[in-house]
C-alpha positions in Angstrom: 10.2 -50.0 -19.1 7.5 -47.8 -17.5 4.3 -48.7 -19.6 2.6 -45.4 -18.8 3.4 -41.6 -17.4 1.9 -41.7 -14.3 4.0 -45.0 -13.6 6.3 -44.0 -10.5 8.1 -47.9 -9.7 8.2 -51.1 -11.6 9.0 -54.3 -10.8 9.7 -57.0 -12.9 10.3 -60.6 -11.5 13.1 -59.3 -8.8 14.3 -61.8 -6.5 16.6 -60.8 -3.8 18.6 -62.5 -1.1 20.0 -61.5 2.1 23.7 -62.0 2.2 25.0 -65.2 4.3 21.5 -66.2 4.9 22.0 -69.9 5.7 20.1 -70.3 8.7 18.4 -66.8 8.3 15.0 -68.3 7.1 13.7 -68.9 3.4 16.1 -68.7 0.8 14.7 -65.7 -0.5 13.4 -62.6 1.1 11.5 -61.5 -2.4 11.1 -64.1 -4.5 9.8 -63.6 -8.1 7.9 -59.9 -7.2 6.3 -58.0 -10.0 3.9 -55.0 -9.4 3.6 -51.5 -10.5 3.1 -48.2 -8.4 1.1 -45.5 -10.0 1.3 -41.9 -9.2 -1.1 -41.0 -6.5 -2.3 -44.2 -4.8 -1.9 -45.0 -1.1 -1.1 -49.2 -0.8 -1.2 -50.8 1.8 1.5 -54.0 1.9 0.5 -56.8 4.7 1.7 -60.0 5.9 2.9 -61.9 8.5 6.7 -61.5 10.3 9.3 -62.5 8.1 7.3 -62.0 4.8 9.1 -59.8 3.1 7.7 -56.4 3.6 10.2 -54.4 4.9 12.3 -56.1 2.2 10.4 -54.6 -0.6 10.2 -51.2 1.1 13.7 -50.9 1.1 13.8 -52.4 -2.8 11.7 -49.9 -3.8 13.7 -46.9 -1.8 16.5 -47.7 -3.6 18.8 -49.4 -0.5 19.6 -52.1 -2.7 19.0 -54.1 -6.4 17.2 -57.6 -7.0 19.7 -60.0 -7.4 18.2 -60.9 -10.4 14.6 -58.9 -12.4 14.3 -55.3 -12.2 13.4 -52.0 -10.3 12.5 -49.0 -12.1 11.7 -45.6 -10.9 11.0 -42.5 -13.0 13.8 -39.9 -13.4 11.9 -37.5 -11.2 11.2 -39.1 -8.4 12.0 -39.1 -5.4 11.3 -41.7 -2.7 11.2 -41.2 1.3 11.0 -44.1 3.5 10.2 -43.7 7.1 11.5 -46.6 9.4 9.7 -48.6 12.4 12.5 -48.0 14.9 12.6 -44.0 15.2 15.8 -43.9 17.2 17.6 -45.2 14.2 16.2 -42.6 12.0 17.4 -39.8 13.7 20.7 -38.4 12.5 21.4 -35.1 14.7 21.3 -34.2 18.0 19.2 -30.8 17.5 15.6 -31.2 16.7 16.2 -28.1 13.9 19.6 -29.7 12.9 17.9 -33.4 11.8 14.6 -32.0 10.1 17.5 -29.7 7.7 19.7 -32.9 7.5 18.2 -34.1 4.4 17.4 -30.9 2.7 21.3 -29.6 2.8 22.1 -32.8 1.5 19.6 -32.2 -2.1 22.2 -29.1 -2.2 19.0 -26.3 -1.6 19.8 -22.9 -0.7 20.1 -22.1 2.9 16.4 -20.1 2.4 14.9 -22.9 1.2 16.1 -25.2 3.7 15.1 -23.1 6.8 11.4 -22.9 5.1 11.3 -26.2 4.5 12.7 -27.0 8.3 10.3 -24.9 9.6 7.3 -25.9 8.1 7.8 -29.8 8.5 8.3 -29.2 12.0 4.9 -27.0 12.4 3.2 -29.9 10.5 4.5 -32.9 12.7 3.7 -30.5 15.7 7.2 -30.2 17.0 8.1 -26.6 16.1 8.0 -25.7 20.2 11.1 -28.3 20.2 13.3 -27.0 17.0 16.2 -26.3 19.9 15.8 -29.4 21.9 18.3 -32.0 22.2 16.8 -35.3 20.0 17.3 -37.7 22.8 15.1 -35.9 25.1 12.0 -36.5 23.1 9.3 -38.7 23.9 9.2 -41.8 21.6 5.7 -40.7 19.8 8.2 -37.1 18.8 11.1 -39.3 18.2 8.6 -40.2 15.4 7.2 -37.5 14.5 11.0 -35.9 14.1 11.4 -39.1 11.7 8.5 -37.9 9.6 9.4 -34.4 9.5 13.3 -35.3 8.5 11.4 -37.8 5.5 8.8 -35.3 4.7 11.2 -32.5 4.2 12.7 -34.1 1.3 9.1 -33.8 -0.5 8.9 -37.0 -1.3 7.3 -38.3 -4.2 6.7 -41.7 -3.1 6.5 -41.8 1.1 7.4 -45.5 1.9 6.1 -46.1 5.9 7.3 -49.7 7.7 5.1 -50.1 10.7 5.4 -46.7 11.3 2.8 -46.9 14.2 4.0 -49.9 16.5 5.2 -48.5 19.1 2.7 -45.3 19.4 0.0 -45.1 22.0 -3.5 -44.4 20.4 -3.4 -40.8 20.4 0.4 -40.4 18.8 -0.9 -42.7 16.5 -4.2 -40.6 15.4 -1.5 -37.9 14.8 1.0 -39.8 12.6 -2.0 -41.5 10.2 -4.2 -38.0 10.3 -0.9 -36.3 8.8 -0.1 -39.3 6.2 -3.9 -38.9 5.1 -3.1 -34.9 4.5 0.2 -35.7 2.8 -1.6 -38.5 0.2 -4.6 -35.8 -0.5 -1.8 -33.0 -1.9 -1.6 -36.3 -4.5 1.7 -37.7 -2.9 2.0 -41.7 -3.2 2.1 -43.7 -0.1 3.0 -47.0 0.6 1.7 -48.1 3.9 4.0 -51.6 5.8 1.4 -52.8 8.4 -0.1 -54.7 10.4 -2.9 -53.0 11.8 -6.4 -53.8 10.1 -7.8 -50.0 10.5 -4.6 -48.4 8.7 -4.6 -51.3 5.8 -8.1 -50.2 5.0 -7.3 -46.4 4.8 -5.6 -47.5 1.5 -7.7 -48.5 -1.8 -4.9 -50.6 -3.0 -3.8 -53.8 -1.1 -0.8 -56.4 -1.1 -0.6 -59.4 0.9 2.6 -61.0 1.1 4.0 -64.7 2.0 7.4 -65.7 2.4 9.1 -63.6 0.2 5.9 -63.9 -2.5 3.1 -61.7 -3.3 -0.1 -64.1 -2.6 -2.6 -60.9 -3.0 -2.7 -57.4 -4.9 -6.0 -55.8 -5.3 -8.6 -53.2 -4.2 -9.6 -52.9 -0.8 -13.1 -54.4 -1.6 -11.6 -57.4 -3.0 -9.7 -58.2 -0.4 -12.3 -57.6 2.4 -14.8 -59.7 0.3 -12.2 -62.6 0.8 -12.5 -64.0 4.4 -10.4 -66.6 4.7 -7.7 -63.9 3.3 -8.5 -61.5 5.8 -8.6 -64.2 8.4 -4.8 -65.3 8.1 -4.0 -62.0 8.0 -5.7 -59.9 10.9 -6.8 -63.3 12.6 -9.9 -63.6 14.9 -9.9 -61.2 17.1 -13.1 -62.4 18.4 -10.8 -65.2 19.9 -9.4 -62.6 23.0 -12.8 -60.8 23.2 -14.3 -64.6 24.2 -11.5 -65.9 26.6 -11.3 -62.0 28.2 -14.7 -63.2 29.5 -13.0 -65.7 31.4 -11.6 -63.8 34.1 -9.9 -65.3 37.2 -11.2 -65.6 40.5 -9.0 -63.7 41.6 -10.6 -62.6 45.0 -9.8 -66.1 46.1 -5.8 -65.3 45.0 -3.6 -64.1 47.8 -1.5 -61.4 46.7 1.6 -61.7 44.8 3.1 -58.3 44.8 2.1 -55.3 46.4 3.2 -51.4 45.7 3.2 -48.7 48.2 3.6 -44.6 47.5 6.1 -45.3 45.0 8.2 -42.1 43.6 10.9 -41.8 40.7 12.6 -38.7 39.4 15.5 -38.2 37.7 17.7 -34.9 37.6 14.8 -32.2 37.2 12.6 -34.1 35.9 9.6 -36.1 37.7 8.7 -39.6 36.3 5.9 -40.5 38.7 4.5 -39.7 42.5 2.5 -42.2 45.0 1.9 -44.9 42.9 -0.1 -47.8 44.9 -1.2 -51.1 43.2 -1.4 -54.6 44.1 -1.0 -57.7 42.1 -2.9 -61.4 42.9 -1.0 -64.5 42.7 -1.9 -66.4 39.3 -3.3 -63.3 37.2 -3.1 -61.3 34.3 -2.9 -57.7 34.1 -2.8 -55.3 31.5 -1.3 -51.9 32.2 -2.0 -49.1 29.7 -1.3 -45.3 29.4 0.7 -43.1 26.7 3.9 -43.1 25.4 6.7 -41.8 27.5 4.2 -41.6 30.8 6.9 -44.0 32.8 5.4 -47.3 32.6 8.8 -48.8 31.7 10.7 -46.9 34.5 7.6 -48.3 37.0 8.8 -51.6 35.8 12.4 -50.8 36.3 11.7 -50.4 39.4 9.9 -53.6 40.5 12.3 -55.6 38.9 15.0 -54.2 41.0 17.0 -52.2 38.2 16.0 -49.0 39.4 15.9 -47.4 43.0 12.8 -45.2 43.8 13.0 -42.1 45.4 10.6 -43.4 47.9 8.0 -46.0 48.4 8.2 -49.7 49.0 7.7 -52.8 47.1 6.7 -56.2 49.0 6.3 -59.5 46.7 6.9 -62.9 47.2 10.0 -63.1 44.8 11.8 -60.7 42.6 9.8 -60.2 39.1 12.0 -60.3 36.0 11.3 -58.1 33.1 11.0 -58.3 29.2 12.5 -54.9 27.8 10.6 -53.1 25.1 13.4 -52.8 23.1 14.0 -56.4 22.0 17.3 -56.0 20.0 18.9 -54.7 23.0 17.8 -57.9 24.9 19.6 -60.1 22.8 22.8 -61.1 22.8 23.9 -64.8 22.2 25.1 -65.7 18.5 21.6 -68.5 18.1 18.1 -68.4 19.5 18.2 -71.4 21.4 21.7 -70.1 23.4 20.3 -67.2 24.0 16.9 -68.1 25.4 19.2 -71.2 27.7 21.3 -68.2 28.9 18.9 -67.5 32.1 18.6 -70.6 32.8 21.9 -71.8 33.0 23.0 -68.7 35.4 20.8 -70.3 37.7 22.2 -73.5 37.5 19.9 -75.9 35.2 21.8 -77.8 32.6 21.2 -80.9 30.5 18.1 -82.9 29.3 16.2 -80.4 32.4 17.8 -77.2 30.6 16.6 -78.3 26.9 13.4 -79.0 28.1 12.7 -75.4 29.6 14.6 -73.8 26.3 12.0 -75.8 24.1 8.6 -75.0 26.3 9.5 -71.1 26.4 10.6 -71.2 22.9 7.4 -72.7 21.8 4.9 -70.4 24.0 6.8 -67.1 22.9 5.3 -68.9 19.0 9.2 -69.6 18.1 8.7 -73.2 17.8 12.5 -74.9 18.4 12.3 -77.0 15.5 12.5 -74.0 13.4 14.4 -71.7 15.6 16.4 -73.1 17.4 19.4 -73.1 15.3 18.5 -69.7 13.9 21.0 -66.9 13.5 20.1 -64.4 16.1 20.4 -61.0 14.2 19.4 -62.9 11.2 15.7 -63.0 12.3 12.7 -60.4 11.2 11.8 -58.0 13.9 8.8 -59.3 15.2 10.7 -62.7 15.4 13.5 -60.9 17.3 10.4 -59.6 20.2 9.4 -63.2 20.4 12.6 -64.2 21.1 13.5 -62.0 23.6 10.1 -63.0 25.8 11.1 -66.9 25.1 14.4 -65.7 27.2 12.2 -64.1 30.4 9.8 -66.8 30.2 12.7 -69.5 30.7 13.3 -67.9 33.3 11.0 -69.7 35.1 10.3 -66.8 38.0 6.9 -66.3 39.9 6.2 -62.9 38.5 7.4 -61.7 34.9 6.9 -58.3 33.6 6.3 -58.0 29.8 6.7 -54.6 28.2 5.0 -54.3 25.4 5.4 -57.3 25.0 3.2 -57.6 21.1 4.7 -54.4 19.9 5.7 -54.9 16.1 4.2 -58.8 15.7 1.8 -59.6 13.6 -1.9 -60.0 14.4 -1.5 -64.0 14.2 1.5 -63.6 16.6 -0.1 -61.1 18.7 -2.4 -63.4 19.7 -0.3 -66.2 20.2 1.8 -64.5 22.7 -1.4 -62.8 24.8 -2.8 -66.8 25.1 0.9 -67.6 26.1 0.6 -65.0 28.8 -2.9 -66.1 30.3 -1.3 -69.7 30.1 1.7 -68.7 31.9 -1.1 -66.9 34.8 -3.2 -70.2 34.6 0.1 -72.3 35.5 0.2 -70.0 38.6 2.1 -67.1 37.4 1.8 -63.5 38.1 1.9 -61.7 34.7 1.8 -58.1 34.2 2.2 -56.5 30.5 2.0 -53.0 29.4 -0.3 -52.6 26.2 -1.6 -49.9 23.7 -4.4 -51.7 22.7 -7.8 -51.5 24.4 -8.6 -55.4 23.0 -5.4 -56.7 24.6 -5.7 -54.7 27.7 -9.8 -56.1 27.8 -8.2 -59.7 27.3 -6.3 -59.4 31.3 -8.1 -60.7 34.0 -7.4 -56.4 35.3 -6.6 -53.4 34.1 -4.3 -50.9 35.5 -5.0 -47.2 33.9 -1.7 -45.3 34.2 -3.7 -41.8 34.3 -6.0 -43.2 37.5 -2.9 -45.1 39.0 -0.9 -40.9 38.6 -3.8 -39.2 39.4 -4.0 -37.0 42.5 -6.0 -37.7 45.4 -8.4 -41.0 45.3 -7.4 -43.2 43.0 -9.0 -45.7 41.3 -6.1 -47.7 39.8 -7.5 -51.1 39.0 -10.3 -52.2 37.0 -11.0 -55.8 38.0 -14.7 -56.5 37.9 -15.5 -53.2 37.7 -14.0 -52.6 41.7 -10.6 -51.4 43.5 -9.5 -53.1 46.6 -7.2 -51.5 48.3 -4.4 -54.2 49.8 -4.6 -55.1 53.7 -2.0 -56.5 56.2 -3.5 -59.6 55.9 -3.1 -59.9 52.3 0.5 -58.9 52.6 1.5 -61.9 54.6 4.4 -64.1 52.9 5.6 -61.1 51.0 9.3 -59.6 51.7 10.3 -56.0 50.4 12.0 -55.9 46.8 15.1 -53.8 46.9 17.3 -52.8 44.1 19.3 -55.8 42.9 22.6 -56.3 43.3 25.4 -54.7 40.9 22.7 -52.8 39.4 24.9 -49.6 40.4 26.3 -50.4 37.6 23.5 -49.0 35.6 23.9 -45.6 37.6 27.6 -45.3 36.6 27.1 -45.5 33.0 24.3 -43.2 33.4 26.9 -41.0 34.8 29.2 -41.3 32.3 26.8 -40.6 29.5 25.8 -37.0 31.2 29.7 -36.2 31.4 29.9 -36.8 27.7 26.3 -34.4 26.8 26.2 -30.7 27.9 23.8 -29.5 30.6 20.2 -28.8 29.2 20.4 -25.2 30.0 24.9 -24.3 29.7 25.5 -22.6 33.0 26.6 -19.1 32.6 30.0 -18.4 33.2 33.0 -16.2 31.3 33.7 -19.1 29.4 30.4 -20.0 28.3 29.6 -16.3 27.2 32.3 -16.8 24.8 32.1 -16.3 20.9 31.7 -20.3 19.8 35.0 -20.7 17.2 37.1 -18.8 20.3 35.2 -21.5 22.6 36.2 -24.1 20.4 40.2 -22.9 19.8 40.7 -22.3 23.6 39.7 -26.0 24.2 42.0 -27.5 21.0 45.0 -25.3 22.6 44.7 -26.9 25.9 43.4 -30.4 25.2 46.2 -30.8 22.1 48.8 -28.9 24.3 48.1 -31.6 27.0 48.8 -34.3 24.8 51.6 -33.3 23.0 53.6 -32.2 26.1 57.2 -34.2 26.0 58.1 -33.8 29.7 56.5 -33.9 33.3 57.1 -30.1 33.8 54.8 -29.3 30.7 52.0 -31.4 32.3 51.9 -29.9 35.6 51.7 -26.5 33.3 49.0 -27.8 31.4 47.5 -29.3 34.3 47.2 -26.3 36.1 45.8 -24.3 33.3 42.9 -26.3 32.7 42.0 -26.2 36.1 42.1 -22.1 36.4 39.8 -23.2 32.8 37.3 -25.2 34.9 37.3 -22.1 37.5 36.5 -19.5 35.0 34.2 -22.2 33.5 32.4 -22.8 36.8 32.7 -26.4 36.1 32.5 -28.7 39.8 36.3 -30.2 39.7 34.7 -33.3 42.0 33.2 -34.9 38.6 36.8 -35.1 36.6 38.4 -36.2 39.9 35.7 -38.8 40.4 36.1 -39.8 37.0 40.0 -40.0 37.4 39.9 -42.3 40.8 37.4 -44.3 39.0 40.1 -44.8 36.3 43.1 -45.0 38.6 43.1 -49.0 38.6 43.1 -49.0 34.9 46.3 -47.1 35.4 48.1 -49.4 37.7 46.9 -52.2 35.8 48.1 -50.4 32.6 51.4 -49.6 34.5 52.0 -52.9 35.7 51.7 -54.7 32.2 54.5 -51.5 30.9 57.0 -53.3 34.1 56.5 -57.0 33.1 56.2 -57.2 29.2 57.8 -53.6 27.3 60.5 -52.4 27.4 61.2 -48.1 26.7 65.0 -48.2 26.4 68.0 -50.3 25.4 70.3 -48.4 27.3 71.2 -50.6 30.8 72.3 -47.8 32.5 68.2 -46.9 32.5 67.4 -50.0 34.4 66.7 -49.4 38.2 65.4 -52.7 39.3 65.4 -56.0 37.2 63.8 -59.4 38.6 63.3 -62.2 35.7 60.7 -60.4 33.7 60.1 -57.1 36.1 61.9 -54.6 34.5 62.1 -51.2 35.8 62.9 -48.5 33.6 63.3 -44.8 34.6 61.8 -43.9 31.1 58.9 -46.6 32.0 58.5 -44.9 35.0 58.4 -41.5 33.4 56.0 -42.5 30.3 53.5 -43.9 33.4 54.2 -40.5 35.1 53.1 -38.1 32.2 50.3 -40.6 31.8 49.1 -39.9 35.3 49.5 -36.2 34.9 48.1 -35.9 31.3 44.8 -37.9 32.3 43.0 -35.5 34.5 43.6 -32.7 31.9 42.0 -34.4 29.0 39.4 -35.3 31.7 39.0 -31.7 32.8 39.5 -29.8 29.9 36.7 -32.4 27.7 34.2 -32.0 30.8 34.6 -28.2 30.7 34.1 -28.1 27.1 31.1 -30.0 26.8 29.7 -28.4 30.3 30.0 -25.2 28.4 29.0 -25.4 24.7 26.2 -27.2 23.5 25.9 -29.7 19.8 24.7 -26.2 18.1 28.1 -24.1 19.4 30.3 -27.1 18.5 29.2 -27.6 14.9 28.9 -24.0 14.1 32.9 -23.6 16.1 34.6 -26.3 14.1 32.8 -25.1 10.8 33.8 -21.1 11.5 37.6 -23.2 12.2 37.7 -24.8 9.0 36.1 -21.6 7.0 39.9 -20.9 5.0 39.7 -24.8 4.6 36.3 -24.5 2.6 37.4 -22.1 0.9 39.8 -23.9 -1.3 37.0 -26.1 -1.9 38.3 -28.7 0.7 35.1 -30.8 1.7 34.9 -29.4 5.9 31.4 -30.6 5.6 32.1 -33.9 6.0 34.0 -33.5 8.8 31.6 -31.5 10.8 28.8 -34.1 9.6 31.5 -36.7 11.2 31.3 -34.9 15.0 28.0 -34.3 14.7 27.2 -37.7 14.3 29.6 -38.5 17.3 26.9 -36.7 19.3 23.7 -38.8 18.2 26.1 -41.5 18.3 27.5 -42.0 21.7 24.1 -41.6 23.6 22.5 -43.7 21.2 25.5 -46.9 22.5 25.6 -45.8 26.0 21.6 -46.6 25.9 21.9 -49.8 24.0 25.0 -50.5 26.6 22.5 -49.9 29.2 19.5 -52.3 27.9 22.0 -55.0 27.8 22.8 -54.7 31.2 19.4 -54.5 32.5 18.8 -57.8 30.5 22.0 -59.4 31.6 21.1 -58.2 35.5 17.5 -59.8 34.7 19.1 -63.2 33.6 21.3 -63.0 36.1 24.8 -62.4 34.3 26.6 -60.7 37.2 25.3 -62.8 40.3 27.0 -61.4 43.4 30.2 -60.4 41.8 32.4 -58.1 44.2 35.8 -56.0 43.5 37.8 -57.3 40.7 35.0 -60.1 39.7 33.1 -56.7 38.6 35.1 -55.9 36.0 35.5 -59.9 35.0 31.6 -59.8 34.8 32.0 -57.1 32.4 34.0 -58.5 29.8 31.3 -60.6 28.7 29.3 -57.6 27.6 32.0 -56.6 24.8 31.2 -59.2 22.4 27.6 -58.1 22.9 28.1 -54.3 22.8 30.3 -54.8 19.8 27.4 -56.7 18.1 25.1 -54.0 19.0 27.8 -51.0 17.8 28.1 -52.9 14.3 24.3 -53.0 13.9 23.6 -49.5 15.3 26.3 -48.0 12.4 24.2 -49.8 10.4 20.9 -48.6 10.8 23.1 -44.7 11.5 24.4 -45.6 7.7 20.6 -46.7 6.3 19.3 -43.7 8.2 22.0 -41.7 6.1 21.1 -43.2 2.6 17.1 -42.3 3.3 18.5 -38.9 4.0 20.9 -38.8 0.7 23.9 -38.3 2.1 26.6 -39.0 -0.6 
């Protein structure tokens, strides 16, 4: 029972469990918790990785019940929890649309719920961007958009897991400035960090250790305790004193060496003249804000991306950590998955073990431990560590590390910086992109992304206070890095995710200007007309009239027919299987050729034939339809469609919901698709693979992509609940 009325949550001795969690860690994620949460007060919760924060977060928002003790939330209120990832927060592919997501679902009046849109969007400072398509944002307005979708629920209790870890400092002022303004209109916050500055904006302070709370007091108490603070926050003092250990590097030849490097993609600009140079046996910090293009940049000089112009000269070609970990991961255990580099490049045995154990132990994932871990089973931060154990087996003379301490603990933090200036002293070339001032002062340089974009002189390298700009005679040794092999592959899904989202701005065109439910019939009649046909001569008809629909839509017929000879071999494939194992027809006469199990049909032949013909209409008339009607003019078409249906009270809403999701969906898989790639690409997966070995080197990616799809619905379906969809 609450014991007073300005209790909001108790908690009484609630232990909870993570299903099939074997090898997943401790036995327990909470493990005997008891606390209160009184109205009004802003806690702080830290601890290491794996400790059990996010755990109790969740508890307390209601995702799930102790297996044992209690959880008890007054009737009236109402809690909002606000995740670390943003991209799995976000529900809807309109800005407006996700902010009003949560709102229509308390069943408000349409008033209310534009208000309330509105103003959450003015106070998260996204209002210019109600129309814009989510996936376009930035990663600091990804979270902001999170906030805004949380905070229009008014929350009585806003719940915040490491909300900041991926924000550069100034995105990060934002975000805390506005939780300080929502806890002084007397809203309860409970704050999941890591950081030492946001733990001691709070008054109230919980320290957790494997699944236990060790510490819960005021923010006094717990600075007064040292050795406390110590294991939490650890000695940063430790970076500060080996940062004054620079290399020599003036006595380095040079490693890797960037020339008047450009990227764009379709209308938009990523980055112009970019010159840099790298010695051999260095660390180097890179820092600027979110979104600038520091992970395209290192895209690029690992050979995954093409630049528009420039060149690249190094002595081999880098590999690269991605910054989204989960995406870089892919083997069922952590010890297969680190090994998976380097058995591609042809280490095996006692030699292979060996390398799997010393990169497992410097990424602070000893193999003792981990080795036999369940992959997806492990914490966040444990899941980053893992993924740098994997580029660091790699062995290679330059790795690229983005982000590379983004969501780990302090302890851990440091840890993997001392791992990277080991990894420099053993002769590497180590470059990292960082948020943090202290980690960026720890490099032996500093590359400033503002000075290294900026126009005219630049001064793009801070290394003992001076910038040398590269000669020939450095340059000796080094060969140009060009974009690696089969990484077209990366262009063709890119491709295929732009055929499946509408234009920013919809062309205008006589079909475009049309009324969005008589949009949305015309494309049903055709696309359902061309599947439904029963004979040849009704797919030539159907054929025909979605191409006069791609005329009057002014939609360029060279994408669907790209699309379509891109499929073609599918077909034959498809067509050949239909010949050797099915038969259409028990009626002899129907058999042209027969030769042991080639059988030729004339209804086999006439199923592959409507096949052929129906194909490039779905093609067409889907690409038209999207080219010409944007997420907004879809959702509101279906919903005017199924208006008689809503009127016998049939739920439509859920339906509409359904395809809208589709839409956040799809680009959401195509990107995860894509990281696995890149990290496959990195680790060298797909080798020199040519014709038909490019679609064997692809299978391996299903079990992956499948993994990924199961875990993505799952964060889609928590994002759901902390939205309360029923």
């Amino acid at each position: 029972m609450l014991e007073s009325d300005d209790d909001l949550v108790k908690i009484a001795n609630a232990d909870y469990s993570y299903p099939q969690n074997s090898n997943a860690g401790p036995a327990k994620a909470l493990d005997n918790i008891s606390l209160s949460i009184k109205e009004g007060e802003y806690i702080a919760v830290l601890g290491a990785n794996g400790s059990g924060k996010s755990t109790l977060g969740r508890m307390v928002a209601g995702f799930f019940k102790p297996d044992s003790g209690s959880v008890e939330l007054r009737d009236d209120v109402l809690p909002g929890i606000v995740f670390q990832q943003p991209k799995e927060q976000i529900v809807a592919g309109i800005v407006e649309r996700d902010t009003a997501f949560g709102p229509q679902n308390l069943d408000m009046d349409k008033g209310e719920i534009e208000l309330r849109t509105m103003e959450c969007l003015s106070v998260v400072g996204l209002a210019d961007r109600c129309d814009s398509r989510t996936f376009e944002l930035s990663l600091g307005q990804t979270q902001r958009l999170a906030f805004s979708g949380i905070l229009a629920l008014f929350p009585d209790l806003l719940i915040l897991d490491e909300v900041t870890a991926m924000l550069d400092p100034a995105a990060r002022t934002e975000i805390l400035q506005l939780v300080d303004r929502w806890h002084s209109q007397g809203h309860t916050v409970i704050h999941i960090t890591h950081d030492q500055d946001e733990a001691l904006m709070a008054k109230r302070i919980i320290v957790m250790e494997r699944g236990k709370i060790i510490f819960d007091g005021g923010r006094e108490d717990f600075m007064a305790d040292g050795k406390l603070c110590l294991s939490i926050f650890g000695d940063e003092s430790v970076l500060l004193a080996d940062s004054l250990e620079k290399s020599d590097s003036d006595k380095n030849e040079t490693a890797l060496r960037v020339e008047n490097l450009s990227f764009s993609y379709p209308g938009f600009n990523v980055f112009n003249g970019i010159s840099f140079s790298l010695k051999k046996g260095t660390l180097t910090a890179l820092t600027g804000p979110s979104g600038c293009g520091k992970s395209t940049l290192f895209e690029c000089l690992a050979g995954l991306r093409q630049a528009d112009s420039g060149k690249i000269f190094s002595i081999n070609t880098p590999v690269l950590a991605l910054q989204e970990s989960e995406a870089s991961l892919f083997a069922p255990y952590a010890a297969d998955d680190v090994a998976f580099g380097p058995k591609n490049r042809g280490l095996e045995g006692k030699e292979l073990l060996e390398r799997v154990k010393k990169s497992m132990e410097l990424a602070g994932l000893p193999y003792r431990d981990f080795g036999d871990r369940g992959t997806f089973k492990l914490s966040g931060g444990e899941k980053r560590k893992l993924s740098l154990a994997g580029i660091i087996a790699l062995d290679a003379d330059i790795m690229i590390f983005d982000e590379p301490t983004s969501a780990l603990d302090p302890l851990s933090r440091i840890t993997v910086l001392e791992s990277l200036k080991k990894l420099a002293a053993s002769g590497k070339t180590v470059l990292f992109s960082t948020h943090r001032m202290e980690e960026a002062s720890f490099a032996d340089s500093r590359i400033v992304w503002e000075n290294l974009t900026a126009t005219g002189e630049k001064k793009s390298t801070e290394e003992k206070g001076t910038q040398e700009s590269p000669t020939p005679a450095e340059s000796s040794g080094l060969k140009e890095i060009s974009v690696m092999k089969n990484s077209g592959i990366l262009k063709t899904l890119q491709n295929v995710g732009n055929a499946l989202i509408a234009p920013p701005k919809i062309p205008a065109s006589p079909i475009s200007s049309l009324p969005a439910p008589i949009k949305f019939a015309l494309f049903l009649l055709i696309f359902i007309g061309s599947l439904v046909s029963g004979n040849n001569i009704v797919s030539v008809v159907t054929v025909c009239l979605s191409i006069v629909y791609a005329i009057l839509a002014r939609y360029p017929l060279k994408k669907p027919l790209h699309a379509y000879l891109k499929l073609l071999p599918f077909f034959l494939i498809f067509a050949l299987i239909q010949f050797l194992f099915f038969s259409t027809s028990s009626d002899t006469t129907d058999i042209l050729y027969r030769w042991n199990w080639l059988i030729i049909t004339k209804s086999k032949i006439d199923v592959i034939a409507r096949t052929l013909v129906r194909v490039p209409t779905v093609i067409i008339t889907l690409g038209c339809f999207i080219y010409t009607t944007d997420e907004r003019q879809i959702l509101d078409g279906l919903s005017a469609l199924l208006t008689p249906l809503a009127l016998i009270k049939i739920p439509v809403r859920y339906f509409v919901l359904t395809v809208g999701i589709m839409f956040r969906f799809i680009p959401l898989l195509l990107d995860e698709l894509s990281g696995i790639i890149k990290t496959q690409l990195v680790r060298g997966a797909f080798g020199k693979a040519r014709g038909l070995g490019k679609i064997k080197i692809l299978l391996p990616l299903f079990v992956p992509l499948i993994l990924q799809t199961f875990r993505k619905a799952q964060y889609l379906a928590d994002a759901l609940t902390a939205r309360y969809f029923k």
